[in-house]
TORMIKOL-373199 format. One record per residue (C-alpha): residue number from 1; chain; x negated, y negated, z negated. Coordinates in steps of 0.25 Angstrom, whole numbers, plus 5000, padded with zeros to 4 digits. Example, Ala and Ser with C-alpha at 12.3 -4.5 7.8 and 13.67 -1.06 7.14 Angstrom:
<rs>
- k;c;c1;c2;c3
- 1;A;4951;5018;4969;
- 2;A;4945;5004;4971;
</rs>
This chain:
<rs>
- k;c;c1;c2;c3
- 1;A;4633;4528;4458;
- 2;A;4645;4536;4451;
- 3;A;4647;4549;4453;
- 4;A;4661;4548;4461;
- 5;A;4654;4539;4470;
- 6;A;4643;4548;4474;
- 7;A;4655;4558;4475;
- 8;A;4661;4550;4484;
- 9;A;4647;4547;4493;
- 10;A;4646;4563;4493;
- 11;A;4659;4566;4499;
- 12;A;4658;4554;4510;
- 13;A;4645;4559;4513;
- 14;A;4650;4574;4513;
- 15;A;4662;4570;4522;
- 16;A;4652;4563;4532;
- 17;A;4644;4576;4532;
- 18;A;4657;4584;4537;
- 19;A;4659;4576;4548;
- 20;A;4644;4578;4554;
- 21;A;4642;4591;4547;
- 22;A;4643;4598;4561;
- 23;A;4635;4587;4568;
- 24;A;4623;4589;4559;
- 25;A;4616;4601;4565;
- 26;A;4621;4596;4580;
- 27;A;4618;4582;4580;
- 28;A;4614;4575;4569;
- 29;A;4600;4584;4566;
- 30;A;4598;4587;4580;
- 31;A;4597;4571;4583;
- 32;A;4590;4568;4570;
- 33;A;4579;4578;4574;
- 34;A;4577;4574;4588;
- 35;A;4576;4561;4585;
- 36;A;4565;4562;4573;
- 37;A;4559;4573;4583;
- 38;A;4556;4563;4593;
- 39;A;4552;4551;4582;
- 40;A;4540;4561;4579;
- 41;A;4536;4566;4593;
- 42;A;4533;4550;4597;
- 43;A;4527;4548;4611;
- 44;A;4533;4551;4622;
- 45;A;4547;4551;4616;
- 46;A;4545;4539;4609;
- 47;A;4536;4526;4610;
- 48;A;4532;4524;4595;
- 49;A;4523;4535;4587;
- 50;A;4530;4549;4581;
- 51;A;4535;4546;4567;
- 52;A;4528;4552;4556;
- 53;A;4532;4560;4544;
- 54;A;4538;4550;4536;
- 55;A;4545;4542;4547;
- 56;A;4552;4555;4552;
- 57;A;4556;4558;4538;
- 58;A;4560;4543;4536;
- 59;A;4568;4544;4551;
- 60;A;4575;4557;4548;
- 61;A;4586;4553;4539;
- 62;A;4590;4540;4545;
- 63;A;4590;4546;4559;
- 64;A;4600;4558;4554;
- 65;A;4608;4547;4549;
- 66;A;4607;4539;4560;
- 67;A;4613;4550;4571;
- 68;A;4624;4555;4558;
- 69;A;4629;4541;4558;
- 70;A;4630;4540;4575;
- 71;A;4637;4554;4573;
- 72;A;4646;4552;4562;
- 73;A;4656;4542;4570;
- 74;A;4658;4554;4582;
- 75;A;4660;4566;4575;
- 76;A;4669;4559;4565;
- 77;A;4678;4555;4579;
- 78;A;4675;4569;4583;
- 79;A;4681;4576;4570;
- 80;A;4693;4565;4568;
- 81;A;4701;4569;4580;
- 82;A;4711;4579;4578;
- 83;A;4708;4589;4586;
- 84;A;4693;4588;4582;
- 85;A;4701;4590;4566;
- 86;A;4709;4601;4573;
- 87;A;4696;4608;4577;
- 88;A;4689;4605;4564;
- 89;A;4701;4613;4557;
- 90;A;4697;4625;4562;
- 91;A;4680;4624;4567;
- 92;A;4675;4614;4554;
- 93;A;4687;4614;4545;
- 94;A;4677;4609;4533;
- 95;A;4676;4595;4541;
- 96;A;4681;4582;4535;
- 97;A;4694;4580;4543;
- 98;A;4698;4594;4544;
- 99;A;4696;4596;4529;
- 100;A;4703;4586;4524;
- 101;A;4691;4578;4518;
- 102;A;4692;4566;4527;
- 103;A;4705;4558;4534;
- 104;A;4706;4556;4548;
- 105;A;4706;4540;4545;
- 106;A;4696;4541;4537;
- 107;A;4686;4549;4546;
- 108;A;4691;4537;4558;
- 109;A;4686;4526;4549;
- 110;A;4673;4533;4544;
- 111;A;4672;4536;4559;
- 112;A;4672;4522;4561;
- 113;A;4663;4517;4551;
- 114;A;4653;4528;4556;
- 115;A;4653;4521;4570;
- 116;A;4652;4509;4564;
- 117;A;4639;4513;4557;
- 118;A;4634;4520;4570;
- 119;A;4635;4508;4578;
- 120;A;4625;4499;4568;
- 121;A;4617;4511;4565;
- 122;A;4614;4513;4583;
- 123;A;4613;4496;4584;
- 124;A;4603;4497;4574;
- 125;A;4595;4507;4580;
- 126;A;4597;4501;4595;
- 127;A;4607;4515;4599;
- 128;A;4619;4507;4601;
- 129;A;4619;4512;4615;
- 130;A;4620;4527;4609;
- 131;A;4632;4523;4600;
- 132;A;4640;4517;4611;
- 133;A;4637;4531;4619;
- 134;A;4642;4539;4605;
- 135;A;4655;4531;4603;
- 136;A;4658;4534;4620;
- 137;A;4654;4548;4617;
- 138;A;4664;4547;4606;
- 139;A;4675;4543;4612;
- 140;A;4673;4553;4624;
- 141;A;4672;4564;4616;
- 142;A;4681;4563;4605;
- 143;A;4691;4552;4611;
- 144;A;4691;4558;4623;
- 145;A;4690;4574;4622;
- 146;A;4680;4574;4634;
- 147;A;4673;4585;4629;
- 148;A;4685;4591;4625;
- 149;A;4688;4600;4637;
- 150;A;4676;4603;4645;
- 151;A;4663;4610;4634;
- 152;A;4653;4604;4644;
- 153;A;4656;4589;4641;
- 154;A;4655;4593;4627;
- 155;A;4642;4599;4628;
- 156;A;4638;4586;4635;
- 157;A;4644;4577;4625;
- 158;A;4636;4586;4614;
- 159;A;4624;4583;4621;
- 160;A;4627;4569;4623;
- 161;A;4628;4567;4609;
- 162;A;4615;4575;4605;
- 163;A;4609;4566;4615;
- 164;A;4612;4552;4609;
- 165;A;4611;4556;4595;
- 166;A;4597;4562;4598;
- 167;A;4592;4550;4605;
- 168;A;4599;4539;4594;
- 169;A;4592;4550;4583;
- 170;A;4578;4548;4591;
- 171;A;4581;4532;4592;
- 172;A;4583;4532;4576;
- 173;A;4570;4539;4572;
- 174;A;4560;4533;4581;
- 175;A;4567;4519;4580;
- 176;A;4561;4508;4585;
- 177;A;4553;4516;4595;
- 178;A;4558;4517;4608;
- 179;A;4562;4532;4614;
- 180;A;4554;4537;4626;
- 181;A;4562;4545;4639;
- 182;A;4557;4557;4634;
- 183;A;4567;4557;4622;
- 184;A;4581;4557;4631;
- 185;A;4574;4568;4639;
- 186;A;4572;4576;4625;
- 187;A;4586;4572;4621;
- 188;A;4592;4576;4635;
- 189;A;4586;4589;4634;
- 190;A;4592;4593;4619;
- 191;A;4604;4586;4625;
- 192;A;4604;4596;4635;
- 193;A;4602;4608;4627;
- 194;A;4614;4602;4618;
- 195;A;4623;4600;4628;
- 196;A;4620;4615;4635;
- 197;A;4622;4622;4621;
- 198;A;4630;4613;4612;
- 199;A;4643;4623;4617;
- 200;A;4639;4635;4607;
- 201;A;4643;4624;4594;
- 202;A;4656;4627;4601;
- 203;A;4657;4642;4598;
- 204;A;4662;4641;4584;
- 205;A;4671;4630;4586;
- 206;A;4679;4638;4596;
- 207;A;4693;4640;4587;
- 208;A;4692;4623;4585;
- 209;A;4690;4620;4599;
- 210;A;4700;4630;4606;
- 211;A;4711;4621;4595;
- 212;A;4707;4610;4598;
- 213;A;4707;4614;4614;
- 214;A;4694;4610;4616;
- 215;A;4686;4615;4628;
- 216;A;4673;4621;4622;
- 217;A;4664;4632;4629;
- 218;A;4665;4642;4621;
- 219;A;4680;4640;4621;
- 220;A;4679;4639;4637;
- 221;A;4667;4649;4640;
- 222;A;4667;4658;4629;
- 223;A;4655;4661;4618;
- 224;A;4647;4669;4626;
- 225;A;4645;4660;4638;
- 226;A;4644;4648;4629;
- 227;A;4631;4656;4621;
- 228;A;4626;4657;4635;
- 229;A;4629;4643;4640;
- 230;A;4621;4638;4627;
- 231;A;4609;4648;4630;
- 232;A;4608;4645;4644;
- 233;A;4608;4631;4645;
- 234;A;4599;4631;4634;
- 235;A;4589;4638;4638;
- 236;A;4588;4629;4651;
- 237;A;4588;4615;4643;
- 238;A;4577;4622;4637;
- 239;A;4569;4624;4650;
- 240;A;4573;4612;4654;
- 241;A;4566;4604;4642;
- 242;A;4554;4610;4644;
- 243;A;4554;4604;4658;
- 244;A;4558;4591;4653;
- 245;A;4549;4590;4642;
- 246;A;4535;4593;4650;
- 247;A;4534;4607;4654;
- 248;A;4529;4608;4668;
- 249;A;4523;4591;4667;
- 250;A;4510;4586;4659;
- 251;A;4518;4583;4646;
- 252;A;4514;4583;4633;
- 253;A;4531;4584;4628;
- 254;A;4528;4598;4636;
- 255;A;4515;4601;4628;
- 256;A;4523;4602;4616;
- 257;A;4537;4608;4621;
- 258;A;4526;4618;4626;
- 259;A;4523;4621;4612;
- 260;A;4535;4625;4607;
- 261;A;4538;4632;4621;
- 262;A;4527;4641;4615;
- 263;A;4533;4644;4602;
- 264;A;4546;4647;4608;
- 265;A;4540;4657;4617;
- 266;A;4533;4662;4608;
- 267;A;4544;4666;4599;
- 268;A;4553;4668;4610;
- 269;A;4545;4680;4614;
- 270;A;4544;4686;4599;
- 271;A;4557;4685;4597;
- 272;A;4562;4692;4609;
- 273;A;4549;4703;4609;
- 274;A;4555;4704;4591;
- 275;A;4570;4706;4599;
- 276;A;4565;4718;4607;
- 277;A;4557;4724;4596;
- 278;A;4570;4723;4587;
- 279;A;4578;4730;4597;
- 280;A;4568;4740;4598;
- 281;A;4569;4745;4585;
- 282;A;4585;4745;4585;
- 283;A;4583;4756;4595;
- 284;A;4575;4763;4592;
- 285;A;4574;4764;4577;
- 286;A;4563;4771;4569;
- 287;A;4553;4767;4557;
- 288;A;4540;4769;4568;
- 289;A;4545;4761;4580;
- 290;A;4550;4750;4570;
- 291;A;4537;4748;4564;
- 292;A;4528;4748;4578;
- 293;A;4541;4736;4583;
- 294;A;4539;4729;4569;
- 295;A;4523;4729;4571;
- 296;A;4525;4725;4586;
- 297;A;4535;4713;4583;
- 298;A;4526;4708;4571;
- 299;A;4516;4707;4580;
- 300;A;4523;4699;4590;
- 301;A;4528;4690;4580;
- 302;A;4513;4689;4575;
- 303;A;4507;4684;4588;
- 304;A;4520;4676;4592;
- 305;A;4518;4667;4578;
- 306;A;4503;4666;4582;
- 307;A;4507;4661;4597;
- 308;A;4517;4651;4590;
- 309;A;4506;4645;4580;
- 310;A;4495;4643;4591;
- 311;A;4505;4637;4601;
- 312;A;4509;4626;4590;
- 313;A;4496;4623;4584;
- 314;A;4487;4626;4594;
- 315;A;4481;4612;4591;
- 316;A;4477;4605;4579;
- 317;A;4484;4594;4579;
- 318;A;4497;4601;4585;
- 319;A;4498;4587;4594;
- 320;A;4486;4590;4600;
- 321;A;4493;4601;4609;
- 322;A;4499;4592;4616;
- 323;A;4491;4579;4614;
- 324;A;4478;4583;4619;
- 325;A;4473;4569;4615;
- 326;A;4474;4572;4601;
- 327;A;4462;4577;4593;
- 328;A;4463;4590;4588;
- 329;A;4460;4606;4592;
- 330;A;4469;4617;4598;
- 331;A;4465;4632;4602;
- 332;A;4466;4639;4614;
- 333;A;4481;4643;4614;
- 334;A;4480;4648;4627;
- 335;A;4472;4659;4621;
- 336;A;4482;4661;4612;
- 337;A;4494;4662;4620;
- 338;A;4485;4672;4630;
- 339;A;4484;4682;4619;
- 340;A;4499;4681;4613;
- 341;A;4504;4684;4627;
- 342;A;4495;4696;4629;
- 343;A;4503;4699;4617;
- 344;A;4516;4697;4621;
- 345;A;4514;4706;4633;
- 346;A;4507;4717;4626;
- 347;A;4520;4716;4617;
- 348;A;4529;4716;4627;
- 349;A;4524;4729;4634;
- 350;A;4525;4735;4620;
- 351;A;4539;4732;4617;
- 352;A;4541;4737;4631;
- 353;A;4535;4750;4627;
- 354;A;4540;4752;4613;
- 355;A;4554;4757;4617;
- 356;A;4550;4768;4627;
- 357;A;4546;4778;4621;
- 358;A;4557;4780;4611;
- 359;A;4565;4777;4623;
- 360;A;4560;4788;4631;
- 361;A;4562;4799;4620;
- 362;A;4578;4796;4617;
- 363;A;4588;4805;4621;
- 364;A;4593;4798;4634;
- 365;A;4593;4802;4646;
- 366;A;4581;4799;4656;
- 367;A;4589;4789;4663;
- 368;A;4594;4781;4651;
- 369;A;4580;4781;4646;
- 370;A;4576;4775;4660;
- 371;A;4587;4764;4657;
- 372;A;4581;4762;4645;
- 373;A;4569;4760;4649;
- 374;A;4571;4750;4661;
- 375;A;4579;4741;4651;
- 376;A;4567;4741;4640;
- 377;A;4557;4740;4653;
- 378;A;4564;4725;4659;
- 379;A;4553;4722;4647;
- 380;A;4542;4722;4655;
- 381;A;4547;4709;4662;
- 382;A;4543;4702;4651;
- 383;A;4532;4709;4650;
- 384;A;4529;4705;4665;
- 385;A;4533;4691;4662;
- 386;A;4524;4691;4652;
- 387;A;4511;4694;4658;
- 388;A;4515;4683;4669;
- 389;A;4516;4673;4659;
- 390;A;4501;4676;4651;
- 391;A;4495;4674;4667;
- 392;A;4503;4660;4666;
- 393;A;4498;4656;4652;
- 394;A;4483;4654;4658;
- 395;A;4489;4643;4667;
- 396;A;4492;4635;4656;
- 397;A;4483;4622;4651;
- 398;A;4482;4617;4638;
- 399;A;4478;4604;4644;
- 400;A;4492;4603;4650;
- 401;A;4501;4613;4647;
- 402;A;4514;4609;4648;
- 403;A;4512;4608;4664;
- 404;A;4503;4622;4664;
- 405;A;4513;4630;4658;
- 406;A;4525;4631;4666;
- 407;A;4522;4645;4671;
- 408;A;4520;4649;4657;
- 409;A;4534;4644;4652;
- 410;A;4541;4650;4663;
- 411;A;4535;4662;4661;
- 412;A;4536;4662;4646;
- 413;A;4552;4656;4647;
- 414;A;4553;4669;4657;
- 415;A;4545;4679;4646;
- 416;A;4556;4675;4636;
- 417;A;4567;4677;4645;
- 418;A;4566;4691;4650;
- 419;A;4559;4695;4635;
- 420;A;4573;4692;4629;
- 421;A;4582;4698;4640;
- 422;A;4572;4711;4640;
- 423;A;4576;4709;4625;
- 424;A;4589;4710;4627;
- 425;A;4592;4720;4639;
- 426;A;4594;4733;4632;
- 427;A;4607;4726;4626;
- 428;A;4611;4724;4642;
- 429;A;4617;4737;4644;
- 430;A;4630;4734;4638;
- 431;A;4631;4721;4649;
- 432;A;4627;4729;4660;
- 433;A;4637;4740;4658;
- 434;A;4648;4731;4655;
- 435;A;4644;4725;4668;
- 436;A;4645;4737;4674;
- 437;A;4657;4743;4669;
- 438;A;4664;4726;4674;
- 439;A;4658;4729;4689;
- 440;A;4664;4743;4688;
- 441;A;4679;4739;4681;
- 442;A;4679;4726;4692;
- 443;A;4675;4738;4703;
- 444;A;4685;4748;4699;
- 445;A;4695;4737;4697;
- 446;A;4693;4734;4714;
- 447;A;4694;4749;4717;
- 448;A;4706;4753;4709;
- 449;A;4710;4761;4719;
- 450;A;4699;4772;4720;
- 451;A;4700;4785;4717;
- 452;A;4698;4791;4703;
- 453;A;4698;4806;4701;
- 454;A;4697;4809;4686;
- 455;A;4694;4823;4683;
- 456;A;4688;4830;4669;
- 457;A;4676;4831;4675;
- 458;A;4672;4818;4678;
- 459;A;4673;4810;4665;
- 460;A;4666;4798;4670;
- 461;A;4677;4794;4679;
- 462;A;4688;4797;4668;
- 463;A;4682;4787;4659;
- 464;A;4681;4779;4670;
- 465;A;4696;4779;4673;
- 466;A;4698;4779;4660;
- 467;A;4692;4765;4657;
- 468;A;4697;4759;4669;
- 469;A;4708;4750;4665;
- 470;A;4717;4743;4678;
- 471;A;4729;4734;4680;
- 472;A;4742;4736;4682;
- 473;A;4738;4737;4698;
- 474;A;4727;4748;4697;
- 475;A;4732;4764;4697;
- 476;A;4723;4764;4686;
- 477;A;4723;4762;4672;
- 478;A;4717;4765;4657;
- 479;A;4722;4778;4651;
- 480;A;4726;4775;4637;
- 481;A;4718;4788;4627;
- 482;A;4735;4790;4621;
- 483;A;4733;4804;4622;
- 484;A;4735;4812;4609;
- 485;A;4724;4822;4603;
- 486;A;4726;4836;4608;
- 487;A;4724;4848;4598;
- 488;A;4713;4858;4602;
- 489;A;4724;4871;4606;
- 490;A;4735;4859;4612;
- 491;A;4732;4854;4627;
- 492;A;4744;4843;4630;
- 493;A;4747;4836;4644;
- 494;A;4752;4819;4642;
- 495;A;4758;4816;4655;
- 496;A;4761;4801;4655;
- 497;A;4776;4796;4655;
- 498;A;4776;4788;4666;
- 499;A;4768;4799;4675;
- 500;A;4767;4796;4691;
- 501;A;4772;4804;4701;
- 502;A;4761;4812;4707;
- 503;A;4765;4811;4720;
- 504;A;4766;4797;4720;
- 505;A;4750;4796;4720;
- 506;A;4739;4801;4730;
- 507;A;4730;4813;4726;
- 508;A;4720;4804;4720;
- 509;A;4726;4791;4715;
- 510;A;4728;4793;4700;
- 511;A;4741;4785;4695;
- 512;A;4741;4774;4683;
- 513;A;4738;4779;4671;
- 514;A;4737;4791;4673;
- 515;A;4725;4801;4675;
- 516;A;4726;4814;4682;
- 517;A;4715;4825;4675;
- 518;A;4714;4838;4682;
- 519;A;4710;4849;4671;
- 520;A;4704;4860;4676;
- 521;A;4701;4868;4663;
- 522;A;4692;4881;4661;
- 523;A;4694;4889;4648;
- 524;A;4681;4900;4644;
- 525;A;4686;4901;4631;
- 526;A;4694;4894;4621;
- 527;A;4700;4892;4607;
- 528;A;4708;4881;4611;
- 529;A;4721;4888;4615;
- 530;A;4724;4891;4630;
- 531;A;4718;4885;4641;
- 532;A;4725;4875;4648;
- 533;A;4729;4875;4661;
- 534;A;4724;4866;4673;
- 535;A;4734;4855;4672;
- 536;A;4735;4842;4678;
- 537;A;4738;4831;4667;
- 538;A;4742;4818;4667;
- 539;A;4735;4812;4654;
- 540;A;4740;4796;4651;
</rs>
């Protein structure tokens, strides 16, 4: 093969490659792994034997080609429209259509060769059903713009799509075996997760979709309510797939979800007892206290690696922790797991305690320091919690864990809660005072008419005034800081131009913008000038 020609291969395969670039980490790998992850789990998901090293290794390729060519035919109808080119200009400028490398004609008919392909690849591999469902979710969703104006349809069309390209990926690697249930429950579940999160791949793609005038959540809801949307539905498809996969039921599925629930918790717990150390040392600096947090999170890290190793290879084999049938030995990881909790609760009392005594010896007041120390104290929950969950550990079998240990992962998902907000609460304040001062502005806001009295002796209720801003309705208003610095020997009266009649107003209603200050002055000694006279000013 010449050299132009292998030029010319390149740039076709490089072109292909800027059509799918974005789809790669999405879909295309997600699916591929999924697939080959079930072709190596065997029974119950699927009826034949778990592949093998070489076989995976075989499958891997042709399964990621397999779901790149079933994709290619949809995001090229995707990118050709021209609002979807309108969007690209601005979110991916270095795609093909809206850099100039393909025509519009040109990307249709490589659109339709790529379905053309698509359709003999699924007949030969029996998904004919999945890409009959593709080209309708095609024509909907690009054809149509039915995801266009409401986020929700799109996040259920993105899980839809993650749904039958992880089951046609599955099909592909354990082909000819036959897929058991337990595989759409799997792929409902990361359908779920998809489908509850998949909004926050819109938060870059803001400028693009508002020119387009496309309806997306972060558009709609904002940035900060779509992070949380993702968090929060997240977290509960989490829970959620614990139930489904055993927890709670004599399952071996939840035999070894309850192995990486160990692991998780595990480091979960480090990393949020590492957070507190770390904020420790950002208040109170110093060489001593650093070292003692840096001996005191090493040995966290230390017994938290140890619990992560004897929760993965408590057996030899591994499968042996969840095939009891197999031959093989395991420890007594209950043992194990007593003693690293014991740690956990000695270490969280000492966290608890490391803050107060430099605490009680700063320069505050007693009843900050009190503050203070109910806000580092909410600790103890976790600490409570903690001591709850080891009594639960002794519940738990070996025999049949994943229906024993229920109390345990409550307990522990409820450890992991309140440890990260106890993390977290001495950054609250600013929240709750600007709670506050919204109850106190919506407060004064309903009692404009009160009474204010604004004296030189009472400077709370003047800054008070000060900062309280009203409409054009209220008496009151925000002062405007225009007056001019006064010399030291100089004392000057700024009376505003549209000044109000005084009769015109009650004794104590005090007119818009305009604050009246009684200045009652008393002069021992000075070397200022002369004193000034009690005067009653009217100061803009």
């Amino acid at each position: 093969m010449s050299r132009s020609s292998l030029s010319i291969a390149s740039g076709h395969l490089y072109t292909l490659y800027l059509f799918i670039a974005s789809d790669l980490k999405t879909i295309i790998g997600p699916s591929t792994c999924f697939g080959l992850w079930n072709s190596i789990a065997g029974q119950p998901l699927i009826e034949n034997p778990p592949l093998n090293r070489s076989g995976v290794l075989f499958r891997l390729p042709i399964v990621a080609v397999s779901v790149t060519i079933s994709l290619l035919p949809v995001v090229i109808s995707n990118q050709t429209r021209p609002d979807s080119v309108l969007e690209d200009k601005i979110n991916k400028p270095w795609r093909a259509l809206p850099s100039g490398r393909v025509h519009p004609a040109a990307a249709k008919r490589l659109m339709r060769l790529a379905n053309v392909t698509s359709l003999l690849l699924n007949l030969w591999y029996g998904n004919e059903v999945l890409w009959l469902i593709t080209i309708l979710g095609d024509w909907l969703y690009n054809d149509k713009g039915a995801a266009n104006k409401n986020y929700w349809a799109r996040n259920a069309a993105n899980a839809a799509a993650f749904f039958i390209y992880g089951l046609e990926a599955t099909k592909v690697a354990v082909s000819p075996s036959r897929l058991n249930f337990a595989v759409y429950g799997w792929l409902a579940l990361l359908a779920l997760v998809i489908g509850s999160t998949v909004q926050t791949q819109d938060l870059p793609d803001r400028e693009g979709d508002k020119a387009r005038g496309r309806h997306t959540m972060p558009l709609i809801l904002g940035e900060l309510k779509t992070r949380w949307t993702a968090l929060t539905t997240a977290y509960n498809s989490a829970n959620f797939s614990l139930i489904s996969v055993g927890i709670g039921r004599h399952e071996v599925l939840g035999r070894k979800t309850l192995i990486a629930c160990e692991v998780i918790y595990t480091f979960a717990i480090a990393f949020f007892k590492a957070s507190m150390l770390f904020l420790l040392d950002r208040i109170f600096p110093g060489k001593k206290f650093r070292r003692l947090l840096t001996a005191v999170g090493v040995f966290i890290m230390a017994y938290s690696i140890t619990q992560a190793v004897c929760a993965v290879f408590e057996c030899t084999p591994v499968r042996r922790a969840w095939s009891p049938k197999v031959e093989g030995t395991c420890i007594n990881v209950d043992d194990v797991f007593l003693v690293c909790s014991a740690l956990n609760i000695a270490t969280d009392f000492l966290i608890l305690y490391l803050p107060m005594p430099k605490l009680w010896r700063l320069k505050i007041s007693n009843v900050q320091k009190a503050q203070l120390t109910a806000i580092f104290a909410t600790g103890s929950l976790v600490c409570i919690i903690s001591v709850v969950r080891i009594t639960k550990l002794k519940e738990v079998s070996l025999i049949d864990p994943s229906y024993s240990d229920v109390s345990g992962l409550v307990w522990s998902t409820l450890e992991q809660a309140f440890g990260t907000l106890s993390a977290c609460l001495p950054t609250y304040r600013p929240l709750i005072h600007h709670c506050r001062a919204r109850r106190s502005t919506r407060a004064s806001t309903e009692n404009h008419t009160n009474v204010f009295h604004s004296s030189n002796r009472d400077t709370s209720s003047r800054k008070r005034l000060a900062n309280f801003v009203g409409d054009s309705t209220s008496p009151f208003a925000k002062l405007e800081d225009t007056c001019p610095e006064t010399s030291d020997n100089e004392w000057k009266t700024y009376v505003p131009m549209n000044t109000l009649d005084k009769h015109s107003r009650s004794d104590h209603e005090i007119p818009r913008n305009v604050i009246e200050v009684h200045t009652d002055l008393e002069q021992k000694t000075s070397t200022r000038g002369p004193k000034p006279p009690s005067v009653l000013e009217r100061v803009p």
